[in-house]
C-alpha positions as CSV (number, residue, x, y, z in Angstrom):
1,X,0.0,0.0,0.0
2,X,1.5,3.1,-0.9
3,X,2.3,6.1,1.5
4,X,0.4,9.3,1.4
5,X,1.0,12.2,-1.2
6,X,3.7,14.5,0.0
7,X,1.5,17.0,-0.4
8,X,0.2,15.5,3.1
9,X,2.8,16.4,6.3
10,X,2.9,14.3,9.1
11,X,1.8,17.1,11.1
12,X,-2.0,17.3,9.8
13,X,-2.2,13.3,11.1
14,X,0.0,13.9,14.3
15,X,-2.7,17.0,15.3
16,X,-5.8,14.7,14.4
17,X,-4.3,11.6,16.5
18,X,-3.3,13.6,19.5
19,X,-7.1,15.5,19.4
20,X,-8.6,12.1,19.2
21,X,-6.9,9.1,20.3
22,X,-7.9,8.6,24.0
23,X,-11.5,9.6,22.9
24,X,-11.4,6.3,20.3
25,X,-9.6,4.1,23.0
26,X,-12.2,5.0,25.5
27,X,-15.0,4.3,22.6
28,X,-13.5,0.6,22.0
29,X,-12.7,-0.1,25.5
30,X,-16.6,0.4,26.2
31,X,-17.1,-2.2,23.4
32,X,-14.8,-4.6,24.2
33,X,-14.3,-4.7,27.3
34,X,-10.3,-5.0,26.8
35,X,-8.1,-2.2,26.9
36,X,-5.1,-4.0,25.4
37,X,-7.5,-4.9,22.5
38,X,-8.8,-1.8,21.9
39,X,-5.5,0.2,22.0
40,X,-4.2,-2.3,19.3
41,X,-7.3,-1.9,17.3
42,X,-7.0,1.9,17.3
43,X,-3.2,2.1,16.5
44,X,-3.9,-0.4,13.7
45,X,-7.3,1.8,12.6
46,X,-4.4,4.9,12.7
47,X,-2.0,3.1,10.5
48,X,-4.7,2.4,7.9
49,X,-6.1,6.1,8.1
50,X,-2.1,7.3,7.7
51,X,-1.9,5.3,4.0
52,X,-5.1,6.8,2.7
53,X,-4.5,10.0,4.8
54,X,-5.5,12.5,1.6
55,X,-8.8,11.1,0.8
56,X,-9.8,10.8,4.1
57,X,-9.4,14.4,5.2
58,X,-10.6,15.4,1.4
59,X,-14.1,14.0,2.4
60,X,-14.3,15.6,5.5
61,X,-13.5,14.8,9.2
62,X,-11.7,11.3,9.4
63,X,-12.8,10.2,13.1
64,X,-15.9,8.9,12.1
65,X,-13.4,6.3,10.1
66,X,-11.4,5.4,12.1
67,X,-13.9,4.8,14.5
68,X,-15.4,2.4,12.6
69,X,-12.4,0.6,11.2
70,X,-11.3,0.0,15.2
71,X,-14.5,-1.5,15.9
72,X,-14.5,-3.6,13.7
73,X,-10.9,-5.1,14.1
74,X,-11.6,-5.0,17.7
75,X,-14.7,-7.2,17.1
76,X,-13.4,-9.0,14.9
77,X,-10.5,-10.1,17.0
78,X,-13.0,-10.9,20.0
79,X,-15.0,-13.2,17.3
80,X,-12.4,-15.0,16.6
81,X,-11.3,-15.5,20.3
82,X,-14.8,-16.9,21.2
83,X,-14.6,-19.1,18.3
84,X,-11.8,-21.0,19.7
85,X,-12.7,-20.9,22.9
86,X,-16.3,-22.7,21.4
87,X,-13.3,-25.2,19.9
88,X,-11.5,-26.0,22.6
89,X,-14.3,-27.0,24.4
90,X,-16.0,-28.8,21.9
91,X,-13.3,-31.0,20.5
92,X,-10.7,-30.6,23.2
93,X,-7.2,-29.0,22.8
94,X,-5.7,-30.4,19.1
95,X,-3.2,-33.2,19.1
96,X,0.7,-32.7,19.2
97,X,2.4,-33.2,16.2
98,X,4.4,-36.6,16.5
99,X,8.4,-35.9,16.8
100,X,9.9,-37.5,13.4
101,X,10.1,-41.2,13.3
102,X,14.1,-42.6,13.9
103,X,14.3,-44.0,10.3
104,X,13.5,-40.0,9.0
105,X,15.9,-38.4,11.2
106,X,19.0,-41.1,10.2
107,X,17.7,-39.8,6.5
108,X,18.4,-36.2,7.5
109,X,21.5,-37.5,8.8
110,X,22.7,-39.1,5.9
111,X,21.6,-36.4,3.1
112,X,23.5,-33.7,5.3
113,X,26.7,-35.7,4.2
114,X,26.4,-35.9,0.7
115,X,27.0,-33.8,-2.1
116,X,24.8,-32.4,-4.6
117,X,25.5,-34.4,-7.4
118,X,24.7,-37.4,-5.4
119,X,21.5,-36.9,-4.7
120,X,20.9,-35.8,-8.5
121,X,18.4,-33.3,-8.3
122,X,18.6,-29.5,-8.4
123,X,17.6,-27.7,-4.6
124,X,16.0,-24.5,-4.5
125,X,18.2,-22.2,-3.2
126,X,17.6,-22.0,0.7
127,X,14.8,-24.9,0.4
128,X,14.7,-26.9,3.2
129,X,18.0,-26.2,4.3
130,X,16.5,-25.8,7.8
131,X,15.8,-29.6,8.0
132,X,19.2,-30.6,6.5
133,X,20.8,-28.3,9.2
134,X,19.1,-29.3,12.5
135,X,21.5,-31.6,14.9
136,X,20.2,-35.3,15.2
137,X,21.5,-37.8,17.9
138,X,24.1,-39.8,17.2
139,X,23.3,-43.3,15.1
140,X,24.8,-46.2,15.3
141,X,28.2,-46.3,12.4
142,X,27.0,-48.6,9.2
143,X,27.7,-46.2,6.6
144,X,25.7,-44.3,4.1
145,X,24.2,-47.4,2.7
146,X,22.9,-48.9,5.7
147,X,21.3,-45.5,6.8
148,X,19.7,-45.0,3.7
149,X,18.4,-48.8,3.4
150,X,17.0,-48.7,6.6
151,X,13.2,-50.1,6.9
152,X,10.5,-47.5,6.9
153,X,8.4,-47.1,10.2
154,X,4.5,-48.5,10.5
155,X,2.2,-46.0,9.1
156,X,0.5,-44.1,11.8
157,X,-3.0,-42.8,11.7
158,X,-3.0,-39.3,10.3
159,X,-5.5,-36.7,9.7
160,X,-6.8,-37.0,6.1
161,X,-5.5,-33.2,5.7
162,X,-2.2,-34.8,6.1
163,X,-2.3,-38.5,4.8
164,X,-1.4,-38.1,0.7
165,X,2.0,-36.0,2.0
166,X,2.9,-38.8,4.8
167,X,1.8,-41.7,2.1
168,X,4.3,-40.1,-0.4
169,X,7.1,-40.5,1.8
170,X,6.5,-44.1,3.0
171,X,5.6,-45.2,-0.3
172,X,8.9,-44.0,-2.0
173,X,11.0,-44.7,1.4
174,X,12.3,-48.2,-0.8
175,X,13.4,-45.7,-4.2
176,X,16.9,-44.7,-5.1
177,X,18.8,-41.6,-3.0
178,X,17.1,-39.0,-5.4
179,X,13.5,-40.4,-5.2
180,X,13.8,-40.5,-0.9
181,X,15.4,-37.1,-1.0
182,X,12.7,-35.5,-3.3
183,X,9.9,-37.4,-1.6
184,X,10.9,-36.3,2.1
185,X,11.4,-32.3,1.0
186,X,7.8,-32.7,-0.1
187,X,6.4,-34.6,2.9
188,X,7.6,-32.5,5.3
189,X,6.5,-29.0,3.3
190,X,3.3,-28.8,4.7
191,X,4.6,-29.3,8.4
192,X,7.4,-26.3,7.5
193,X,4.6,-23.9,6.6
194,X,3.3,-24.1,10.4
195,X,6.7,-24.5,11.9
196,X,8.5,-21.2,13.0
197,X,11.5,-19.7,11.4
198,X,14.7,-21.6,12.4
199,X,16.5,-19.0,13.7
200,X,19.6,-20.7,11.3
201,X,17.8,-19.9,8.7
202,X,16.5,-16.4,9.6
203,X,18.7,-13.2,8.9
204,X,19.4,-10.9,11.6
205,X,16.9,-7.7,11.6
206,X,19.0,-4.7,10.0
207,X,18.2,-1.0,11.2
208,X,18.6,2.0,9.0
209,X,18.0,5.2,11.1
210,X,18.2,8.7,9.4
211,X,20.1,10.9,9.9
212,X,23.0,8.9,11.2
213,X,25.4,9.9,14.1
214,X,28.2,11.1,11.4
215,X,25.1,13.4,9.9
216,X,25.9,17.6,10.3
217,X,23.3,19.3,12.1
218,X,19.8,19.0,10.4
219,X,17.3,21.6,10.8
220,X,14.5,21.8,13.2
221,X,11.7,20.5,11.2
222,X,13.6,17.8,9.4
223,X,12.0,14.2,9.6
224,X,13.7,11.3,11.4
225,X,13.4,7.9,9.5
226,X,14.0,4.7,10.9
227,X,13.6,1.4,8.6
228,X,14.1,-2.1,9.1
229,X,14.9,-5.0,7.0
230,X,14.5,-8.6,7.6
231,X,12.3,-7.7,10.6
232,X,9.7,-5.6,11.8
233,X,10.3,-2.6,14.2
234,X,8.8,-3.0,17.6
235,X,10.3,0.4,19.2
236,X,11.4,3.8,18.5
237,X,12.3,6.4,20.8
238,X,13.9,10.0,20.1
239,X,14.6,11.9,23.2
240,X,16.9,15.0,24.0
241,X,20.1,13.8,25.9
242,X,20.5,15.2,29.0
243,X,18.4,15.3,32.7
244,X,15.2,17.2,33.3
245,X,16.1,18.9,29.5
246,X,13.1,20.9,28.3
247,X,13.4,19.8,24.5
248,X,10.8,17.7,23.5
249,X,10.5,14.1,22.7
250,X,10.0,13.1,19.4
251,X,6.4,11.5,18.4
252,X,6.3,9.3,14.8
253,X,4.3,6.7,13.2
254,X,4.7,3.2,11.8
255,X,4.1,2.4,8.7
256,X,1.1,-0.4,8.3
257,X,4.1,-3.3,7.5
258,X,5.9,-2.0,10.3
259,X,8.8,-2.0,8.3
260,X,9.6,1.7,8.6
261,X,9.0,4.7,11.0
262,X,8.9,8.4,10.9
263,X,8.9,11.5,12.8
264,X,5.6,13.1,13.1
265,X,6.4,16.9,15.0
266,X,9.6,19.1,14.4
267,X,12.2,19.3,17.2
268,X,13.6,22.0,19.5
269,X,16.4,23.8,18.3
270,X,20.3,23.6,19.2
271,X,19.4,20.4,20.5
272,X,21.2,16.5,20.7
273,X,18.6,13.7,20.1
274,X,19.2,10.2,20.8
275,X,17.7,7.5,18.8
276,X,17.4,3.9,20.1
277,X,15.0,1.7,17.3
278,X,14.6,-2.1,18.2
279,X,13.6,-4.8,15.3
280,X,12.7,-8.0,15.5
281,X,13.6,-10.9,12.7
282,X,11.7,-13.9,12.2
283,X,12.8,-16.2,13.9
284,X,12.2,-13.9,17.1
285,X,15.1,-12.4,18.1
286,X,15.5,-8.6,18.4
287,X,18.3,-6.3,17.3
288,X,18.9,-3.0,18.5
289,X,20.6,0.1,17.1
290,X,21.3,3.4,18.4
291,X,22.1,6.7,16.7
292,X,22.7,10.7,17.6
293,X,22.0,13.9,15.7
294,X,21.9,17.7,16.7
295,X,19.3,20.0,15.0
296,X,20.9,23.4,13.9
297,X,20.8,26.0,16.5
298,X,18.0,28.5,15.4
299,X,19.5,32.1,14.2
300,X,16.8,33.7,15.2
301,X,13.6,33.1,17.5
302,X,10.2,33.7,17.7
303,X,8.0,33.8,20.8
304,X,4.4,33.2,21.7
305,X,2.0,34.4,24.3
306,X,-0.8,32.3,25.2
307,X,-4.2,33.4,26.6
308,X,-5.9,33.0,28.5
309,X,-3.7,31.7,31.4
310,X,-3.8,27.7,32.5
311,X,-6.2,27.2,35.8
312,X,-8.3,30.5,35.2
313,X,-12.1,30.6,34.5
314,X,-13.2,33.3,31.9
315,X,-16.4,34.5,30.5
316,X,-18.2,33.1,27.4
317,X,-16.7,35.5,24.7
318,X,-13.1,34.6,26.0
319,X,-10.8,33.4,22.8
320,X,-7.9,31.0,22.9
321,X,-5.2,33.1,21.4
322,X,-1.5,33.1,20.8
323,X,0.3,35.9,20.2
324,X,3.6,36.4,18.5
325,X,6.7,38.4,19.0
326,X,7.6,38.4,15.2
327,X,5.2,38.7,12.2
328,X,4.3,35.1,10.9
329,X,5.0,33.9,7.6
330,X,4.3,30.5,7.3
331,X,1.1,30.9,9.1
332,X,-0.2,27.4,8.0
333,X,2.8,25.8,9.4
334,X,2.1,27.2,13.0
335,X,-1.8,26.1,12.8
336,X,-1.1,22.3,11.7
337,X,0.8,22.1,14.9
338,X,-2.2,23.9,17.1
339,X,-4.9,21.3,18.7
340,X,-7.7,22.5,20.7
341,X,-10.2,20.0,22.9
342,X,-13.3,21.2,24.5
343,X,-15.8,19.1,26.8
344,X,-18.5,19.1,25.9
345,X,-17.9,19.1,22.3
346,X,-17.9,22.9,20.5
347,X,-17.4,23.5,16.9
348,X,-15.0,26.6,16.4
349,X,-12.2,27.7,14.0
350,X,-8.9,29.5,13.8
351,X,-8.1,32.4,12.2
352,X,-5.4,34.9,12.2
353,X,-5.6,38.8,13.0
354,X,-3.3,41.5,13.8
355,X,-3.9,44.5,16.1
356,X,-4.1,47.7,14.2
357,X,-2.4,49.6,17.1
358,X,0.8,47.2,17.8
359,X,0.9,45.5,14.7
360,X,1.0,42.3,17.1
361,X,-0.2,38.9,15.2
362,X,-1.8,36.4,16.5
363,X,-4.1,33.3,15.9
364,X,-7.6,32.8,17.3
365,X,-10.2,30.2,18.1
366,X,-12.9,31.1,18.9
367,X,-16.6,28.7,18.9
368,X,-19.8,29.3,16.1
369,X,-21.1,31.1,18.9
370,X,-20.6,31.9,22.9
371,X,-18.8,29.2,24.7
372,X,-21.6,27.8,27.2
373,X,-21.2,27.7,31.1
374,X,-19.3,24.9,32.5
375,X,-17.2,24.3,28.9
376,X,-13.8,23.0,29.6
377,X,-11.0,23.6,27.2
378,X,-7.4,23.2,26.8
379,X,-4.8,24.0,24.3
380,X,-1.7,22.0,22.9
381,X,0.6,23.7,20.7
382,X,3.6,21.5,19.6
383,X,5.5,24.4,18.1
384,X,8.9,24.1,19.2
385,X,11.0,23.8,15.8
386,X,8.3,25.3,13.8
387,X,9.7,27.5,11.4
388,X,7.4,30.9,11.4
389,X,9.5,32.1,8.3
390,X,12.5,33.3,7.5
391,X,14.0,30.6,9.4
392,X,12.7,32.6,12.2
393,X,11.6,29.2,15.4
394,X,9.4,28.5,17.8
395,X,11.3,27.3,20.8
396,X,9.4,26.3,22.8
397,X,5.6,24.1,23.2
398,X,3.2,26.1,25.1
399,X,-0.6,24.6,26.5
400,X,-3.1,25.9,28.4
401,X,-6.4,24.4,29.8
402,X,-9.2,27.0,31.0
403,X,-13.1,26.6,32.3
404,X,-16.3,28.8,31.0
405,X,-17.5,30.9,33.9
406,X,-21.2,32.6,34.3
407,X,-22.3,33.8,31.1
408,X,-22.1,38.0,32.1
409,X,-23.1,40.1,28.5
410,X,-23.5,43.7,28.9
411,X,-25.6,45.8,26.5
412,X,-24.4,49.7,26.0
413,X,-27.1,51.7,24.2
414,X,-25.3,54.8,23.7
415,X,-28.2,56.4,22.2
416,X,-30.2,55.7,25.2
417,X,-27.1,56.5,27.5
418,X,-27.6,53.4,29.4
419,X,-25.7,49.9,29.9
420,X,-27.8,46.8,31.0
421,X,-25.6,44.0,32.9
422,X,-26.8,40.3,32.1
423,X,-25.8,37.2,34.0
424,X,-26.9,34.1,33.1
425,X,-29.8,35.5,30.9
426,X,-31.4,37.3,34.0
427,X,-30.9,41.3,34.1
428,X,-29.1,42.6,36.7
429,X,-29.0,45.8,36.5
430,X,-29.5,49.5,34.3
431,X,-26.6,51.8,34.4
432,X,-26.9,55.4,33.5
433,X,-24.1,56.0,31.2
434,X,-22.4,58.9,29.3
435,X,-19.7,57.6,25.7
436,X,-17.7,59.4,23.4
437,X,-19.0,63.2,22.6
438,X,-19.3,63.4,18.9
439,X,-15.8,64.2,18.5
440,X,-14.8,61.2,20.4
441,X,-17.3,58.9,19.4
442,X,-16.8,55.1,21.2
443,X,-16.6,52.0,18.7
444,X,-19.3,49.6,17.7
445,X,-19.6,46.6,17.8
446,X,-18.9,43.1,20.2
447,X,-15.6,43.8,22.7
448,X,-14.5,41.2,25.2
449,X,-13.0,41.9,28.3
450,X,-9.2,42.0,28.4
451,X,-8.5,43.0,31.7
452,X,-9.1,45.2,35.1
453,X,-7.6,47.0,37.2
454,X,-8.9,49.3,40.4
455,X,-6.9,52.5,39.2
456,X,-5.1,53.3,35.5
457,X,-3.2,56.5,34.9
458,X,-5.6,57.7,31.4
459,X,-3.4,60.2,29.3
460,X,-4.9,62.3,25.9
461,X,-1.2,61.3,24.6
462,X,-1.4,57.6,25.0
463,X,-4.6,57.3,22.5
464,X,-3.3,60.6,20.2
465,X,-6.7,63.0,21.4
466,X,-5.6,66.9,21.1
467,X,-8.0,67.3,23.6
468,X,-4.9,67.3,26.9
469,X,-6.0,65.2,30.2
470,X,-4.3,63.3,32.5
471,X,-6.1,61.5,34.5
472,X,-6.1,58.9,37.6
473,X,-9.1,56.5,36.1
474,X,-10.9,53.8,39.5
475,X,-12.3,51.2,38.3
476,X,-11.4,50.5,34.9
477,X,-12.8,47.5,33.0
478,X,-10.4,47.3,29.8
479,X,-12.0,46.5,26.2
480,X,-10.0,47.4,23.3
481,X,-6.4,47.6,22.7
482,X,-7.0,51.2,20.9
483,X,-8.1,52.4,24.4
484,X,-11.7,51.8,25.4
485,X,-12.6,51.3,28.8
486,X,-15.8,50.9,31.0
487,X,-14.6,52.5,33.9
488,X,-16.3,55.0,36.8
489,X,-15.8,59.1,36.1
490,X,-16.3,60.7,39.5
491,X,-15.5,64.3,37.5
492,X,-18.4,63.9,36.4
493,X,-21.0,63.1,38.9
494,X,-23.3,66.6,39.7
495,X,-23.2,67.2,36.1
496,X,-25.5,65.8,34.6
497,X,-24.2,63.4,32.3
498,X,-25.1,60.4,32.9
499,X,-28.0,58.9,31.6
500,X,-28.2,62.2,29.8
501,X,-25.6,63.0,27.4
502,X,-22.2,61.2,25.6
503,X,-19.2,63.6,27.1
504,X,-16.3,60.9,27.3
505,X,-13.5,60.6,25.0
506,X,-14.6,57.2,23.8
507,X,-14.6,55.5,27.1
508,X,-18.2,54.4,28.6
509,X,-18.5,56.7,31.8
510,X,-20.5,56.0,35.4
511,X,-21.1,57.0,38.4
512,X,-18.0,56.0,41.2
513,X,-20.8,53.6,43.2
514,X,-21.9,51.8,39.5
515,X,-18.1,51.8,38.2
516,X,-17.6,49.8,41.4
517,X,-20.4,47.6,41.0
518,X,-20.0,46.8,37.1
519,X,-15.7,46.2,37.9
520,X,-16.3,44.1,41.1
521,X,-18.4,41.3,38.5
522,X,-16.3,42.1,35.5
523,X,-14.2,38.9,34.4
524,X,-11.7,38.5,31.6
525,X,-13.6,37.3,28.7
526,X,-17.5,38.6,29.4
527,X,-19.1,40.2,26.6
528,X,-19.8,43.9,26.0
529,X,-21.8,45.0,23.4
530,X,-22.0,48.4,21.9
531,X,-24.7,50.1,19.9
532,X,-25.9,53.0,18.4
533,X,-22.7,54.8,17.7
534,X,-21.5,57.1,15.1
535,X,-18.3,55.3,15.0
536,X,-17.3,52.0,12.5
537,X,-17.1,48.4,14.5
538,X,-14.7,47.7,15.9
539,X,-12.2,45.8,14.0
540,X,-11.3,41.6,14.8
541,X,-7.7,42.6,15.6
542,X,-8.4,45.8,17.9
543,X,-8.9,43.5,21.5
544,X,-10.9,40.6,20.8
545,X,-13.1,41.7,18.3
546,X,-13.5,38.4,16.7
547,X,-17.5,38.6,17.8
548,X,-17.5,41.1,15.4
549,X,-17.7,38.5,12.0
550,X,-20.6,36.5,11.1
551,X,-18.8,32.9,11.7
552,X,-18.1,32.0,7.8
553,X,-16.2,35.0,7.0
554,X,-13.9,33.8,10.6
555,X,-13.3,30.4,9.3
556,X,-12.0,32.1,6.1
557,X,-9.2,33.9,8.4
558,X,-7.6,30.1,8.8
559,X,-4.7,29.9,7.4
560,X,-5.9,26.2,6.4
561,X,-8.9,27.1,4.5
């Protein structure tokens, strides 16, 4: 069967077995009862996906495959398990084979010492040469003649599967050298078939593994191939020499004949691997071979940050985002290595945006539509070695795991001047407001909660207004990276703004005692929606404005669509 097109990395398969493989174990196990069975039947459901890898993923999501594929070997081995149980207790265990008959063994004896001429017909090359080879006891001295004159044994009763192969050896035991020769290679073919490998005969496994320990330095993302002739391979390992070091370990994939092996992630950079591969020939018996490489030290790096932070609880607009240090190139490089699992199940995509005001990149995933309440997700981003362009690596992998909190939406009307807090789908309360004046109109549009804190310094400078403040802001619920804040605006209170007029410079103005309130239940991630601005909508990149496109046109910022 023939690998997949190269078109096809090992990364799309290594993201969709590490998103999916304890879920398929788990579904087997339940099936079967056996959880050695069903982790064979998944790896071998894995290895079959792997060969026709292109077509699966052309017709759509390849679980549902792979699924079915390990049920049914599962079952299929479990079948067969009863049915000779059913056997064994039917017919009792089968008979042992009889050990050869003296007469046959002086035979062996005697053909071992003569030469090919005598016996006067050609041998297959390697035919039998197991029989002719085996040690047999010691017979009494009477010469060639007298061994190969000897009387044939009574016929025993055999199974009529085996009767016309015994009946042509006994039948010809009284022939000429050539005749007993021919006649006892073809007897005891059958038997052979069944027989395991004499380990005389076998040839020792041989192990290829690429690159070699005299290779130069290969780059980070190279692919590690180990192949094994005359055998099958039974392990692999690639690890990062040295104690508690913080490369990673090296994850690859068998090939369906188990014949080869290769590397499935990139590795971390300015790093020495160590390869230890163990094949088996056979006749049974296991060779090992080691190996070292170093991966080229990386030039020049690029960092990530990842939000939100492992262990928190965020609100049901909150993102999984990485941001990067550097511009990325290879975008589609960095998302084949990004995996994202959610229980219970949510659909969502990636896509990429970068922030207007810092120029920052970063990737996204956000769901169809608000996470729901209890949702737990995590993160797994293999991306040390990845090359974000320009030869430009990842160092390092980075994960994070995160629960959905109370769903907490907050509705600004700024025609109205007012800002209702929701929680949970129950109102909780009306604040009178005052947003941008018309000069200083406040965005649009769906914001997310980046951040709090109880007091920000608020300059005119820091956002580019002509219009000179400098002000110690309390309470200040941040929502865009441009500068927009819920916060209180105690300057204000006596005036006559609130619930009355927009006088901010963008910001969403209250009251000290409702800033308070609104900042005391304010969590990254909850929802704020704007309306009835003059202003454009916020855009994806400003914060996370990512709410702010109907779900198709996201899934077409995926660097994979």
């Amino acid at each position: 069967m023939s690998e997949p097109s190269p078109s096809i990395t090992p990364s799309d398969f290594d993201q969709f077995y590490t998103a999916t493989a304890k879920r398929l174990v788990a579904a087997v196990y339940a099936a079967t009862g056996d959880l050695a069975e069903a982790e064979d039947a998944v790896q071998e459901a894995y290895a079959r996906a792997w060969q026709r890898w292109d077509r699966l993923t052309a017709e759509g999501d390849p679980t549902p495959w792979v699924r079915t594929v390990a049920l049914r070997l599962a079952v299929s081995s479990s079948r067969r398990a009863r049915n000779r149980m059913r056997a064994h207790f039917r017919h009792g265990p089968p008979p042992d084979l009889p050990d050869l008959a003296p007469d046959r063994v002086a035979l062996i004896h005697a053909l071992r010492g003569l030469k090919p001429e005598r016996i006067g017909l050609p041998l297959a090359p390697g035919s039998h040469r197991h029989l002719l080879a085996r040690p047999v006891p010691e017979q009494p001295r009477g010469g060639e003649e007298a061994l190969l004159t000897h009387s044939c044994p009574p016929t025993a009763p055999h199974d009529s599967r085996k009767r016309s192969s015994v009946y042509s050896v006994r039948s010809l035991c009284t022939l000429a050298v050539p005749a007993i020769a021919v006649a006892l290679l073809v007897g005891c073919q059958s038997a052979s078939k069944t027989a395991s490998v004499d380990p005389a005969d076998a040839k020792p496994a041989r192990i290829t593994i690429t690159p070699g320990s005299d290779t130069a330095a290969i780059a980070p993302d190279a692919t590690v191939k180990v192949t094994a002739s005359h055998g099958t391979l039974t392990k692999v390992r690639v690890v990062p020499d040295g104690a508690g070091s913080q490369a990673v370990t090296v994850t690859g994939a068998l090939s369906h004949s188990k014949s080869s092996w290769h590397s499935t992630r990139t590795m971390t950079p300015g790093t020495t691997y160590t390869v230890e591969a163990t094949a088996t020939n056979a006749a049974g018996k296991s060779a090992v071979q080691h190996s070292a490489f170093r991966t080229r030290t990386a030039q020049q790096i690029n960092g990530v940050t990842v939000t939100p932070s492992k262990g928190s609880t965020v609100g049901v607009g909150q993102p999984v985002s990485l941001a990067f240090d550097h511009p990325v190139r290879n975008k589609a490089a960095v998302e084949r290595h990004l995996s994202i699992s959610t229980s219970p199940k949510t659909e969502g995509s990636w896509g990429w945006a970068k922030d207007p005001l810092t120029g920052i990149e970063r990737v996204d995933w956000r769901p169809k539509t608000y996470w729901h309440k209890g949702t737990k997700v995590t993160l797994q981003a293999r991306l040390s070695g990845v090359n974000t362009g320009d030869s430009r690596y990842l160092r390092r992998d980075v994960s994070t795991t995160f629960t959905i909190g109370t769903p907490r939406i907050s509705k600004v009307d700024i025609k109205n001047h007012t800002m209702t807090v929701y929680e949970d789908g129950q109102k909780q309360k009306t604040i009178p407001i005052s947003a941008g004046q018309p000069s200083y109109p406040t965005w649009n549009g769906t914001m997310v909660v980046l951040d709090k804190a109880p007091m920000v310094n608020m300059t005119s400078e820091s956002v580019g207004i002509a219009d000179p403040y400098d002000k110690d802001v309390p309470w200040a619920v941040h929502l865009t990276t441009s500068g927009t804040y819920a916060h209180a605006a105690p300057w204000n209170e006596g005036r006559g703004y609130f619930g009355q007029t927009n006088m901010s410079h963008g910001c969403v103005g209250m009251s000290l005692a409702d800033g308070k309130w609104f900042y005391n239940r304010a969590t990254q991630g909850d929802i704020v929606h704007i309306t009835g601005s003059t202003r454009a909508t916020v855009a994806p990149g400003n914060g996370f404005g990512d709410w702010n496109l109907p779900y198709p046109s996201w899934q077409k910022l995926s660097a994979l669509r």
